[in-house]
Structures are given as C-alpha cells and as structure tokens.
C-alpha positions as CSV (number, residue, x, y, z in Angstrom):
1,X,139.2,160.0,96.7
2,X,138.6,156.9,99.4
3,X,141.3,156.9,102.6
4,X,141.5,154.5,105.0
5,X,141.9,155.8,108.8
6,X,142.4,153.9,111.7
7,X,139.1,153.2,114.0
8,X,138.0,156.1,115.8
9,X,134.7,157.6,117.5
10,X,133.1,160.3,115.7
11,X,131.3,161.3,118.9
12,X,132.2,164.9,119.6
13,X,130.9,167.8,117.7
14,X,134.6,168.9,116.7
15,X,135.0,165.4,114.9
16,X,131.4,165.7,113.3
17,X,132.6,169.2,112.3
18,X,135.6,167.1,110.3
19,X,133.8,164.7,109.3
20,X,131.2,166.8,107.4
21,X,134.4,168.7,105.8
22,X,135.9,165.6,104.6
23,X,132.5,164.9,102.9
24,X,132.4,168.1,101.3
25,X,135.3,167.4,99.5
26,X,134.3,164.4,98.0
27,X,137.1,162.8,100.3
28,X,134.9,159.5,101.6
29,X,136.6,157.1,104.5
30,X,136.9,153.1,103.4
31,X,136.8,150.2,106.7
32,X,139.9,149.5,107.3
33,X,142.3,145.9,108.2
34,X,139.7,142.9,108.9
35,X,142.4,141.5,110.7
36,X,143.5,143.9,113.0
37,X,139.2,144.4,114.2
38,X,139.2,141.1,114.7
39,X,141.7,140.6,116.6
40,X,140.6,143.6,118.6
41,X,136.9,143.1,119.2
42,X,138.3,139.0,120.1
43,X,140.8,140.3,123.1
44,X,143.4,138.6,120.4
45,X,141.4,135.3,120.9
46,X,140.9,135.3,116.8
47,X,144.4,134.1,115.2
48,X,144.2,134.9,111.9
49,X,146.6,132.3,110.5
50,X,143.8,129.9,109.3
51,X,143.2,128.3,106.1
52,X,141.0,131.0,105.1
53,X,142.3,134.0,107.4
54,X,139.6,136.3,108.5
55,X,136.7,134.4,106.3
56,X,136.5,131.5,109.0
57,X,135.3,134.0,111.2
58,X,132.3,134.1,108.8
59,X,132.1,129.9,109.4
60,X,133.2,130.0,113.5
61,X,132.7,133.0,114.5
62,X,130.1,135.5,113.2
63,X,129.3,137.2,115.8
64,X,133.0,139.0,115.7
65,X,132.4,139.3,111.9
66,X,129.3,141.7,113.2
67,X,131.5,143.2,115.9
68,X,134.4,144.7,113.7
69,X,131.7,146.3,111.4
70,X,130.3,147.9,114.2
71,X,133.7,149.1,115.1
72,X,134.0,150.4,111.2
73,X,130.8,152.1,111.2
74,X,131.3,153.9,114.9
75,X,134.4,155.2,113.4
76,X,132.5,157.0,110.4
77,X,132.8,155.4,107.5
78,X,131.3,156.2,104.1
79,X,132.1,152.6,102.5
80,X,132.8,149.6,104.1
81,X,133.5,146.0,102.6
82,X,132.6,142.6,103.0
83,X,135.0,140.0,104.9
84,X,135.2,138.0,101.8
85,X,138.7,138.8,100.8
86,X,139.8,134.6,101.4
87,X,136.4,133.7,100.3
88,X,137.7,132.2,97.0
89,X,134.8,129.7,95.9
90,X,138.2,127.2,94.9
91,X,140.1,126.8,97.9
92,X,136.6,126.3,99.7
93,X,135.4,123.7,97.4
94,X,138.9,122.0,98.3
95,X,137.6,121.8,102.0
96,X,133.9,120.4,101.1
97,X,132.0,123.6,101.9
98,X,129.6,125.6,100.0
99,X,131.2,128.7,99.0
100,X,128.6,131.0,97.2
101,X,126.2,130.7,100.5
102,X,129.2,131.3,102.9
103,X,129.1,134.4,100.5
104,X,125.8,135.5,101.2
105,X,126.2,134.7,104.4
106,X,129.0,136.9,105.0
107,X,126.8,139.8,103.0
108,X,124.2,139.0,105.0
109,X,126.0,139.4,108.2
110,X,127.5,143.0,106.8
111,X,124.1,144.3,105.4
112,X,122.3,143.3,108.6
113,X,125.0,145.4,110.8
114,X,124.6,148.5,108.2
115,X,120.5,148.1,108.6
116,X,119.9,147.6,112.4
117,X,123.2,149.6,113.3
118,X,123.8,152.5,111.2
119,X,121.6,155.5,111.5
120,X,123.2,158.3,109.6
121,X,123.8,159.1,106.0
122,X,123.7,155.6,103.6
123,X,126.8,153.8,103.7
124,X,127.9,152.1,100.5
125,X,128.8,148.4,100.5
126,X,131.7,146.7,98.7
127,X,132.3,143.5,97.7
128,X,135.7,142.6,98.4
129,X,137.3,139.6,96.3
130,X,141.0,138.8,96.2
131,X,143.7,138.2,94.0
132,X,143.4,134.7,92.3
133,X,147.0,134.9,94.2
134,X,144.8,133.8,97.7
135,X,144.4,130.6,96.0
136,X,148.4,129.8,96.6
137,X,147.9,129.1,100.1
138,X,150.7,130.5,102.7
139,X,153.3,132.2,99.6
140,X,152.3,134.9,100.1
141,X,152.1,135.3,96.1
142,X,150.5,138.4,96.1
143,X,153.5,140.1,97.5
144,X,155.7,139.0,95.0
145,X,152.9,138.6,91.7
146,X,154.9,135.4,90.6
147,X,152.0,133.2,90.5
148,X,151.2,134.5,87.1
149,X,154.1,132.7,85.6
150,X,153.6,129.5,87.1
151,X,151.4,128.6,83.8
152,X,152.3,129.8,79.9
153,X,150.3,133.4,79.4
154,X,147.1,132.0,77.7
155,X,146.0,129.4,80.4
156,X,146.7,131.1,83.7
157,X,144.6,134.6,82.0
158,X,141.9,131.8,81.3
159,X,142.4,130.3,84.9
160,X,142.0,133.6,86.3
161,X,138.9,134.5,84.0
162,X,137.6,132.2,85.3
163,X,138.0,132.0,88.7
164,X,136.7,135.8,89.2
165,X,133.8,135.3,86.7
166,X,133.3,132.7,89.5
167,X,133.8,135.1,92.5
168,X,131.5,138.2,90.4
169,X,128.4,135.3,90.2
170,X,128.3,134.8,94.1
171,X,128.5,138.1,95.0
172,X,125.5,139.2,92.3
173,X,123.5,136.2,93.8
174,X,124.4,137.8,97.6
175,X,122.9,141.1,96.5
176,X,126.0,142.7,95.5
177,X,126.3,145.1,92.3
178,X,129.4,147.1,93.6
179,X,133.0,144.9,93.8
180,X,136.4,145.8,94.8
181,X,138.6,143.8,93.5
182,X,142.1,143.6,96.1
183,X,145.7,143.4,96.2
184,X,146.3,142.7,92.2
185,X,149.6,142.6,91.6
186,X,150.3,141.8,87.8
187,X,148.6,143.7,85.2
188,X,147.7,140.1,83.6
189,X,145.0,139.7,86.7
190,X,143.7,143.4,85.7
191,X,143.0,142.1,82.2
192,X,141.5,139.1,83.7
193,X,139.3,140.8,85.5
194,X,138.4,143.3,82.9
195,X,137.6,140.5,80.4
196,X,135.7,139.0,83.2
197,X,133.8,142.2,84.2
198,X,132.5,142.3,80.9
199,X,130.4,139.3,80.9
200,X,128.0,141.1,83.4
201,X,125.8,143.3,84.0
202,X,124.9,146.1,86.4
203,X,127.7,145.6,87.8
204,X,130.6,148.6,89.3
205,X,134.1,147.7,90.3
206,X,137.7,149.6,91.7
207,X,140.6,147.3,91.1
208,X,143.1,148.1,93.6
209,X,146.8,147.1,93.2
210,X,149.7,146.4,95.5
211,X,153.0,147.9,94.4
212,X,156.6,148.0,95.2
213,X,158.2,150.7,97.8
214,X,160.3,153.2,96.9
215,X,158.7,152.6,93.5
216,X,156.0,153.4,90.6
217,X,155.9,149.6,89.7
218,X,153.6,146.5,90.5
219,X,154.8,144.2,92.3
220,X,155.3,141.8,89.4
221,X,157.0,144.6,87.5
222,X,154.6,146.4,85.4
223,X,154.2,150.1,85.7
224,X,150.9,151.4,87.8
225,X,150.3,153.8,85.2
226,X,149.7,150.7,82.3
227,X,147.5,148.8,84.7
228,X,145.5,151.5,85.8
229,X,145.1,152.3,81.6
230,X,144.3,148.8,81.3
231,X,141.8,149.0,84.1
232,X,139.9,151.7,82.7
233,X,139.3,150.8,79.3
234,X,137.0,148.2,81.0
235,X,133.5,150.7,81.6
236,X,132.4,148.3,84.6
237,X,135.7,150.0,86.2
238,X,134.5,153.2,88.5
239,X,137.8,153.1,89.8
240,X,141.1,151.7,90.8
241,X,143.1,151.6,93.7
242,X,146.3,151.3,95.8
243,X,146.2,148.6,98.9
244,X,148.9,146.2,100.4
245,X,151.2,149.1,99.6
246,X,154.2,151.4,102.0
247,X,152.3,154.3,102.9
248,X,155.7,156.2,101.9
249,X,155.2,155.2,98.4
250,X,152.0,156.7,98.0
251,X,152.3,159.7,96.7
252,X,154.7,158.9,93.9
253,X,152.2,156.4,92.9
254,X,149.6,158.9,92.4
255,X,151.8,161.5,90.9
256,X,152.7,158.5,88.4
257,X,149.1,158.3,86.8
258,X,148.6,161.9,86.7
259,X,148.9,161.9,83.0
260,X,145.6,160.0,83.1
261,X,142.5,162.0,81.9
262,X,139.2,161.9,83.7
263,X,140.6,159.6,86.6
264,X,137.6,157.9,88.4
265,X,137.6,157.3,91.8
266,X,140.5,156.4,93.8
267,X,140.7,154.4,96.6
268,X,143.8,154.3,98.9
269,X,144.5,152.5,101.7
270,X,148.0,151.9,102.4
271,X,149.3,149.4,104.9
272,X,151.1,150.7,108.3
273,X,154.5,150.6,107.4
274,X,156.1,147.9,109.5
275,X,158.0,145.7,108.1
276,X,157.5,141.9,108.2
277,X,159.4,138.9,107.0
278,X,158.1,135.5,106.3
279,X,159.7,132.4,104.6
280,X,159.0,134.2,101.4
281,X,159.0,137.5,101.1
282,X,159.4,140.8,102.7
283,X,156.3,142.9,102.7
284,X,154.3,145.5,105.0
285,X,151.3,144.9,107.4
C-alpha cells in the first residue's frame, strides 16, 4: 500500500520510530502535489497555469524542480516521481521543442537529487506520464473522461496507443524501467495502455485512476472494479491506483475491488478535498 502525506521532517527520533513502523508494514510513502512544492520552495513566484504546468519548471526553472524533490525526500519518502506529468512528447512538439530530452532531462534532474541528496534506505523512482487527456489543453478533460468520445472507439484507442507507446519510449531511453501512469479516467485509456505496455520490455507500471465522489465509478462512468480487472490482466501492471480523487471516497473505492484476488500494489493519493470550479468542471485540488 503507497499513501501520500503532506511534507514533513522526519528529524526527531519519535518520527524515525514511525517511520520505521510504517515500513514494517509494507505501508511505503509516495511525493506528493508538484504543484503545491513548487509553489512553496518559489515563495509563490512559480504560477502553475502555463502551457505545460509544472513541466516548464523543467525548461525555466530547474533549479526549483531540484528544490521540491529535496522537500519530498526530507519528508521521508519511499518513492518519489518525476515532474513529467505535462511532459506529453505531442503538445511539446506543437511548441518546437524536443520532448524525449526534456524527458531525460527532467530524470536527470530527479536522479541527481536522489544520488547527491538522499543518504538513507534506496528510494524508488517513478516515471509519471499523464492521461492522453493532458493533450486537451485547459478542459480539464481528465475530470470529466469525455475526451474519449470525441473520436469513434477504434481511432481514439489507436490515438492513445499510440501516444503512450510514445511517452513509455522516452522514459526507457531516460533510464526509466518503472512508470506510473496518472489520472486515467475511462477504462478505454487502461486498455490503451495495457496494449501499449505490452510492446515492451522490462518494463513495471501502476495505473492510477481518478473517480467520481460519493461514488465507486470512473469519472467517465465505468466501475473501478472493471478497470482495475482490465488493468491487471496486463503482467507489466504491478499495480494500480487512486489519484485526482475526494479523499472521502476512498475507502468505498477500495472496499469496491475487494473481490479482486491477489491485488498488487496499491497506490493512493487522494487530493485535499477542497472544492474548485473552473469553466468546465467541478473537481478537487
């Protein structure tokens, strides 16, 4: 079981006392919001609402990439991710630059930190790579999963095949075997991925999935229970998670896949509960 907790110093013995407990249990801490790091370790100088959110910090600013990974690592982690959820290799094509090294670059950045920083037991690093949503820039679409109907069945799973057999190439070439795949909200994107998965190699990955509150459903409509059966058939899948998601919700989510055998890992790492509107949806940060 992965949490996420907020940042914190493990610097007393108590906490270490905790912390070794937590470990015990096979309960292992995940980073936590890029956003909200960056926005700290900036003094709120960072503004998030760019074309690429937190990956132009990668571009502008990587010296706050390294900062918020510190932050992560000081408050204990066992695995921690790369800021590559808005790296998609399409929308940065669109804007001339060279997405698979901005990649590495941005694995770079995060395995440097973990080699010159960290000094206790070995952290595991993540690849993180978003919903194909990310590529719908400013709707929000993975809040509401309605992207996958904006072309008939066969082409958008194709598109999507596609695009992460894309995303799974860069992060092999960055020195990345182990993927998290975010915020899938349609169980179409989990096959996607699966049938992309399965063109490689070496590789592990958790798909995580945003769902509805007050509800066992994805947001596009699908149970969690079919999409995490879906998930699993595919062996690259160590795992699958729930992200993006009201931290109320949780547990009748989990309760909902209890019927699954053998359950691999599961990551969870709700959002904070507050409530935000945009122009198009309604969805927690």
């Amino acid at each position: 079981m992965f949490s996420q907790v907020p940042v914190k110093n493990y610097g007393n013995s108590s906490d270490q006392m905790n912390l070794n407990k937590r470990q015990k249990k096979k309960i292992r801490v995940l980073d936590g919001s890029f956003s909200a790091e960056l926005s700290y370790v900036s003094n709120g100088y960072f503004d998030v609402e760019r074309p690429n959110w937190t990956f132009d910090a990668v571009i502008d600013d990587p010296e706050l990439v390294v900062a918020a990974h510190k932050r992560f690592i000081d408050a204990g982690v066992d695995d921690i991710t790369t800021n590559t959820y808005h790296a998609s290799l399409i929308c940065l094509k669109e804007q001339g630059l060279n997405g698979s090294e901005l990649i590495k670059k941005a694995v770079g950045l995060l395995k440097d930190t973990v080699s010159s920083y960290h000094s206790g037991n070995e952290l595991r690093i993540w690849g993180s790579i978003g919903s194909y949503a990310i590529c719908f820039r400013g709707e929000a679409a993975e809040y509401t999963g309605s992207f996958v109907d904006v072309l008939p069945p066969n082409d958008m799973v194709k598109t999507m095949i596609t695009y992460h057999n894309d995303q799974i190439k860069a992060m092999k070439a960055s020195g990345v075997n182990d993927v998290l795949f975010e915020t899938i909200s349609t169980m179409k994107e989990a096959e996607a991925i699966c049938e992309a998965l399965n063109s490689h190699d070496n590789i592990n990955a958790v798909i995580s999935f945003t769902c509805r509150q007050n509800s066992v459903l994805l947001r596009h409509g699908e149970t969690l229970e079919s999409a995490v059966r879906v998930a699993l058939k595919c062996p690259k899948v160590v795992g699958f998670g729930i992200n993006c998601t009201d931290p109320g919700t949780i547990t009748t989510l989990l309760k909902s896949v209890q019927s699954i055998r053998n359950l691999p890992e599961i990551f969870v790492y709700p959002n904070n509960g507050k409530h935000e509107l945009n122009k198009y949806v309604a969805f927690f940060t």
